[in-house]
C-alpha positions in Angstrom: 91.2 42.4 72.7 89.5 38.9 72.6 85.7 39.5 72.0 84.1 38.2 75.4 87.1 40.7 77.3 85.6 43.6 74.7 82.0 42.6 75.6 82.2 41.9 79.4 84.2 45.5 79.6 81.4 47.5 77.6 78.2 45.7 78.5 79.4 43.8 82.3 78.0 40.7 80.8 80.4 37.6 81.9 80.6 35.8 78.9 82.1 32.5 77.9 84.8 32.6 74.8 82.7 30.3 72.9 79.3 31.9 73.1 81.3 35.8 72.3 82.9 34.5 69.4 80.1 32.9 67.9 78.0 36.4 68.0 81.2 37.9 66.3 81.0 35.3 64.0 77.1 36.2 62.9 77.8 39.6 62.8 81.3 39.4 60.6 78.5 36.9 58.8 75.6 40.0 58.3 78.3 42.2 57.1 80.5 40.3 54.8 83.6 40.9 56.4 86.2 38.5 57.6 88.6 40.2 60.1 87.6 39.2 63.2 90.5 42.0 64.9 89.7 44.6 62.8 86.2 44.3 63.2 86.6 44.3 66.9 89.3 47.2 66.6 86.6 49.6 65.0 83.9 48.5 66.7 81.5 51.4 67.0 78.4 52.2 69.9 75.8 51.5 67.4 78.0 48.3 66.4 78.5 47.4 69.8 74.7 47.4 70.5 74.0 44.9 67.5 76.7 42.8 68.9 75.2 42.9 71.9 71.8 41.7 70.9 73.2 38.2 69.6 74.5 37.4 73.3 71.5 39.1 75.5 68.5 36.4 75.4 65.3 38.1 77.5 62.8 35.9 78.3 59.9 36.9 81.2 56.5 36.3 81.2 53.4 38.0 82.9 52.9 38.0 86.4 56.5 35.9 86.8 56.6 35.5 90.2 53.0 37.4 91.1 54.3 37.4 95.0 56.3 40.3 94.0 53.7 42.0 92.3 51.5 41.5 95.5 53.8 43.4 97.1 53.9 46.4 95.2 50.5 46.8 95.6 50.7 46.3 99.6 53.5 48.6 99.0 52.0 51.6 96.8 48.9 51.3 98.6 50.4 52.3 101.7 52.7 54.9 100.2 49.9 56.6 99.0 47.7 56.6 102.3 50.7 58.4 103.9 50.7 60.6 101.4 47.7 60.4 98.8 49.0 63.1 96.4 52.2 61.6 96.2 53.8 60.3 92.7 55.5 56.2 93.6 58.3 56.0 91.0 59.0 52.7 90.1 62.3 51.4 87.5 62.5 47.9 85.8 65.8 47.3 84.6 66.2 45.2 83.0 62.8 45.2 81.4 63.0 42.5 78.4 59.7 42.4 76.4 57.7 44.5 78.6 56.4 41.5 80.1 57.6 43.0 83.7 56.6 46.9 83.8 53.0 45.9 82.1 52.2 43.5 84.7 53.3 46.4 87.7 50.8 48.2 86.0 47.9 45.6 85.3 48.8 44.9 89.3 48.2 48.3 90.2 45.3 49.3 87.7 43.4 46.2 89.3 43.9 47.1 92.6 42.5 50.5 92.0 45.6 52.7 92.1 45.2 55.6 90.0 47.8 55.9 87.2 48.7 59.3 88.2 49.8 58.1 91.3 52.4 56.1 89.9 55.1 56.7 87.2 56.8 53.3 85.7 60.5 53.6 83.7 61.8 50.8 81.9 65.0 50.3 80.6 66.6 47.3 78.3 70.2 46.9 76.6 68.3 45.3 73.5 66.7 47.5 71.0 64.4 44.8 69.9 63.4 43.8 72.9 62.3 47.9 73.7 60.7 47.4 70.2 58.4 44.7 71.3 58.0 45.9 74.5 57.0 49.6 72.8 54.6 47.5 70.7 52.8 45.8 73.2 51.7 42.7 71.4 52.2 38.9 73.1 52.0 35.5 72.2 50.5 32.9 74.5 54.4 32.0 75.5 53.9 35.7 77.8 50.8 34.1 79.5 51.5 31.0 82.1 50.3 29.7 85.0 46.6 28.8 85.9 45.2 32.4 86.5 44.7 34.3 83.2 42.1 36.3 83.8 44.1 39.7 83.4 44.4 38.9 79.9 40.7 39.2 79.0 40.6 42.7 81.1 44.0 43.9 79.8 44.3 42.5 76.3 42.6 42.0 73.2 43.1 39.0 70.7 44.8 40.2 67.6 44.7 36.6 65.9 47.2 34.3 67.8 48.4 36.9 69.6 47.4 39.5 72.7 47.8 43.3 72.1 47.6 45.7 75.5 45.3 47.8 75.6 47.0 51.4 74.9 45.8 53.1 78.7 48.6 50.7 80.3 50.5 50.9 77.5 51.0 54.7 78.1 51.7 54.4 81.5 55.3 52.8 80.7 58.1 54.8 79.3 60.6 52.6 77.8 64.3 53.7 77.2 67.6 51.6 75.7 70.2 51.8 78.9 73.2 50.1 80.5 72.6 49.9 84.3 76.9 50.1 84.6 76.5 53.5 82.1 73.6 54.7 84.2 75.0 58.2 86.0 73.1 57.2 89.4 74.4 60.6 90.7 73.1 62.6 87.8 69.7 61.0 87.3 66.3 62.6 87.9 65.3 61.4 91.2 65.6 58.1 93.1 63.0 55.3 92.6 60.9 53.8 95.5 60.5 50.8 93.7 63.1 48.6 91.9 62.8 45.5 90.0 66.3 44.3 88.6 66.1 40.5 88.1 68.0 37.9 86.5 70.3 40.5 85.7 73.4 39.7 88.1 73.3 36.3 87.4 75.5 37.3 84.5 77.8 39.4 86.0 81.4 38.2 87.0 81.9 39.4 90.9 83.0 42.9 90.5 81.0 43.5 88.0 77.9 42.5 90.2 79.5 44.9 93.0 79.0 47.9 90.8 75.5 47.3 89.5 74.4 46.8 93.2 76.2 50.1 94.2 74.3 51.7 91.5 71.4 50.2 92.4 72.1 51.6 96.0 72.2 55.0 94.7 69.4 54.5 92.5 66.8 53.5 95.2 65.1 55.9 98.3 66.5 55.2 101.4 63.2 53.2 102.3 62.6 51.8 99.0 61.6 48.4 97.9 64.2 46.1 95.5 62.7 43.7 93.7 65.6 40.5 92.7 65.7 37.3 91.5 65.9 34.3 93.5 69.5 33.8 92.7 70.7 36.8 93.3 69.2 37.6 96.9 72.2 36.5 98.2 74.5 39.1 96.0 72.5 41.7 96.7 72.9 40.8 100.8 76.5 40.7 100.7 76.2 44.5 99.2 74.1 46.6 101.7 70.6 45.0 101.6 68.3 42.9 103.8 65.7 40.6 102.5 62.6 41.4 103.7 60.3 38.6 104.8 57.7 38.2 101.9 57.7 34.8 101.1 58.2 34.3 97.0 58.2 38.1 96.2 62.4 38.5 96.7 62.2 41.6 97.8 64.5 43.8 100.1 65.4 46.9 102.0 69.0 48.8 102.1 70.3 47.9 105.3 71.0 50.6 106.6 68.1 52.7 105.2 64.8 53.0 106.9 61.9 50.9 106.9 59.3 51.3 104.4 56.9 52.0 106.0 54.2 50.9 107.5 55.3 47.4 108.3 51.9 46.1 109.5 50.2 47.8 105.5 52.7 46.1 103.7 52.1 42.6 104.8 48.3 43.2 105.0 46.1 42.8 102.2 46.2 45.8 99.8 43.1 48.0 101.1 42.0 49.0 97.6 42.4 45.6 95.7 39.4 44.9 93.6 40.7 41.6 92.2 42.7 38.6 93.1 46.4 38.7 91.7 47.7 35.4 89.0 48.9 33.1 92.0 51.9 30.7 91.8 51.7 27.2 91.3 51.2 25.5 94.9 54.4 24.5 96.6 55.4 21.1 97.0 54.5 19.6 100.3 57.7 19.9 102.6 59.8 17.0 103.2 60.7 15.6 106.5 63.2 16.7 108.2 66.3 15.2 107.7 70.1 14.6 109.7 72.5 17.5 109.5 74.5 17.1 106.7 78.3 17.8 106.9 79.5 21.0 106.5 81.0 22.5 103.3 83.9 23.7 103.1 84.4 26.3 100.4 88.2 25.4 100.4 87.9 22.6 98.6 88.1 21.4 95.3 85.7 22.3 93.3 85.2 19.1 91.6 85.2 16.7 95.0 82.2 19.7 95.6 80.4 19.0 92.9 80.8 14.8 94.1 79.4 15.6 97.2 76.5 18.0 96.1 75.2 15.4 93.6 75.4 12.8 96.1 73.8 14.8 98.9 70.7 15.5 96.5 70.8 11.4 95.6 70.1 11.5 99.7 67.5 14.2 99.3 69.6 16.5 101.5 68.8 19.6 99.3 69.7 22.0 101.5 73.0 20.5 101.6 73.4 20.2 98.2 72.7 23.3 97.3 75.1 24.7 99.7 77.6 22.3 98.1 77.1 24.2 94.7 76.8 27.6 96.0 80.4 26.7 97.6 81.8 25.5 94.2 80.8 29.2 92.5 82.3 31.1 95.1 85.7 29.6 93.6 84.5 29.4 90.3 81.3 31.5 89.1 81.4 30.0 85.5 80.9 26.5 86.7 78.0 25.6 84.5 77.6 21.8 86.1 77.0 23.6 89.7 74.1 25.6 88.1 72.7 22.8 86.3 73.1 20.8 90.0 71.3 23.9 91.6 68.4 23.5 89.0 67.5 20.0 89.6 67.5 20.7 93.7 65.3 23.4 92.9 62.6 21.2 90.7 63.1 18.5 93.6 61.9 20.9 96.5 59.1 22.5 94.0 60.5 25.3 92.3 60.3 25.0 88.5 60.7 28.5 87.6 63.6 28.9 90.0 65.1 25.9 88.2 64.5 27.2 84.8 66.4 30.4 85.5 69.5 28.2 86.9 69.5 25.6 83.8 69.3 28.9 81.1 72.2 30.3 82.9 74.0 26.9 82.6 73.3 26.9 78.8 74.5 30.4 78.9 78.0 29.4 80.3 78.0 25.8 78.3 75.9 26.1 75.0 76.1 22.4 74.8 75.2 21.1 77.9 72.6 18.1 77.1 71.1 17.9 80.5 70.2 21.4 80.5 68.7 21.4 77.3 66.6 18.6 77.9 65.5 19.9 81.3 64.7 23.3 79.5 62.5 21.3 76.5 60.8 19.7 79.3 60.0 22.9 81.0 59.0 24.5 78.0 56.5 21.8 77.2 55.0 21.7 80.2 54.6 25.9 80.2 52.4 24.9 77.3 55.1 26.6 74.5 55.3 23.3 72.2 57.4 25.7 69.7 60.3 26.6 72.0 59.9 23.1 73.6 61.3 21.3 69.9 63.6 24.0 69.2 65.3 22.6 72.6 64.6 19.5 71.9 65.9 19.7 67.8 69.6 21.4 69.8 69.8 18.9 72.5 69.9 16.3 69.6 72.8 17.9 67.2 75.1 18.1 70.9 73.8 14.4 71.9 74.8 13.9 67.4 78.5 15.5 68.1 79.0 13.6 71.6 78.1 10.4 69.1 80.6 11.5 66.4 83.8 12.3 69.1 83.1 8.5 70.1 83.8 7.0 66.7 87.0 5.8 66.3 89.0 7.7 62.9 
């Protein structure tokens, strides 16, 4: 079996050839052996889990996207003046760092919810990432936007970095899990809260299919899912119904019942004693524009690609975006239509959106220049200089080799 065929069956994760083999490659490295077949042949669990770690990258930050967070308060808040001695069960999966559950819990500690009112699960494939996330302890690359004033009341300096303090750092139980292993029939109880995202993005389409169905079975009827921009649309084609937060992603099983009440959860949370992180301020809309042509999906997914880049040249994003989205449902690995989607995103004001479609394009194509650049940009401007030249340093060996192909032998 060809390693990304070994890895997509035992982890879901649609990998490119290039970027499985090269993890196979370190690891055949870190334990001087040189059989790539029997390697993969005898592959064990705890094996399989190391290999893992090469290809799973998990990067999040506190407060990403704070809408969301807003809305679990607005959420848990009314949950629990229905029912004030109830326990709000809430799953982040994946969970990365910690950056995710923590900041559920800053959210709610700030907002006055008591912490036995809630009970927050996270789960991760990577073992170091549950390590760091078990630990607790930041650098400033965790902390963005301008609002950081949950760091001085959550954390405490421990030279460059920020440790959390231990209260919310025992009110998250952290576990190593495979949503596509997960036994959603046989676990303890269903979650009315959900966050799973960035997660699909990586997914081939039936594999995205199953996580959503366990997902489904995972989450109370009138539950709250929590996705990432780019996977909204997934998770509508599967049984769920966005619900109309702007920025927070969120959504409802379709045919399940409202959460209730409707009129608490868009109001103010009643209990809040401080102001959320906000987002950056959107950019001011454009005017409208002509009706572009419409898309077929039919068509070749090159002559797509043509029109979608010159539809954003027009500044017809909408268009363009539908362009690419047109171009993945033919071919889902099509790392130029993600790196497209990325640069419509930054043009209508939506950097972090952007970000999460240029790392999935350097997740299919390792040596996409463009994307790298754009990443070593964004980096900077997050204020992580480190991460910004280690971009910057790979962008230059790809733009090196492009050099090299070009001279004639």
């Amino acid at each position: 079996m060809k390693p990304h065929d070994l890895l997509r069956e035992r982890t879901g994760l649609n990998l490119t050839a290039q970027v499985a083999e090269r993890a196979v490659a370190a690891r055949l490295v870190q334990l001087g052996l040189d059989n790539a077949q029997a390697y993969l042949a005898a592959i064990s669990p705890d094996e399989l889990k190391a290999l893992a770690e090469l290809v799973v990258v998990p990067e999040s930050w506190m407060f990403r996207d704070p809408e969301a967070f807003a809305a679990v308060v607005r959420f848990v808040s009314a949950r629990l003046a229905e029912v004030p001695d109830r326990v709000v069960r809430i799953l982040s999966l994946p969970c990365a760092g910690g950056e995710e559950p923590y900041s559920i819990a800053m959210a709610l500690a700030d907002a006055g919810v008591p912490p036995s009112a809630t009970l927050i699960a996270a789960v991760d494939l990577s073992e170091a990432a549950l390590a760091r996330a078990r630990q607790g302890r930041y650098t400033r690359n965790a902390f963005r936007g301008a609002d950081l004033s949950f760091r001085e009341r959550h954390f405490s300096a421990v030279g460059a970095e920020y440790q959390i303090n231990d209260a919310l750092r025992g009110q998250v139980s952290f576990s190593q899990g495979n949503l596509l292993a997960i036994d959603t029939y046989a676990s303890a109880g269903r979650y009315d809260i959900l966050f799973c995202r960035n997660l699909l993005i990586y997914f081939n389409d039936a594999t995205t299919a199953t996580a959503i169905s366990k997902l489904h079975h995972l989450l109370a009827d009138d539950g709250l899912l929590f996705a990432g921009y780019a996977e909204v649309p997934a998770f509508c084609r599967h049984g769920f119904s966005p619900l109309r937060t702007p920025g927070a992603f969120a959504l409802l099983k379709s045919s399940g019942a409202e959460p209730a009440p409707k009129a608490q959860l868009q109001a103010a949370p009643p209990r809040a004693t401080r102001a959320l992180p906000t987002a950056a301020p959107a950019a001011p809309a454009a005017r409208p524009r002509p009706a572009p042509p419409a898309v077929s999906e039919a068509a070749d997914p090159q002559l797509l690609l043509q029109q979608a880049s010159q539809l954003a040249d027009q500044g017809n994003y909408g268009a363009a975006a539908n362009a690419c989205q047109a171009v993945l449902a033919t071919d889902p690995d099509s790392a130029d239509a993600y790196y497209l989607l990325g640069l419509v995103s930054e043009c209508t004001g939506r950097p972090g959106v952007a970000g999460e479609y240029w790392r999935r394009c350097a997740y299919l194509q390792p040596d996409h220049y463009e994307a790298l650049c754009q990443l070593a940009l964004l980096a900077e401007t997050d204020g992580n200089a480190a991460q910004a030249e280690s971009l910057r340093q790979r962008a230059a060996r790809v733009f090196g080799r492009r050099d090299e192909r070009k001279v004639p032998r």
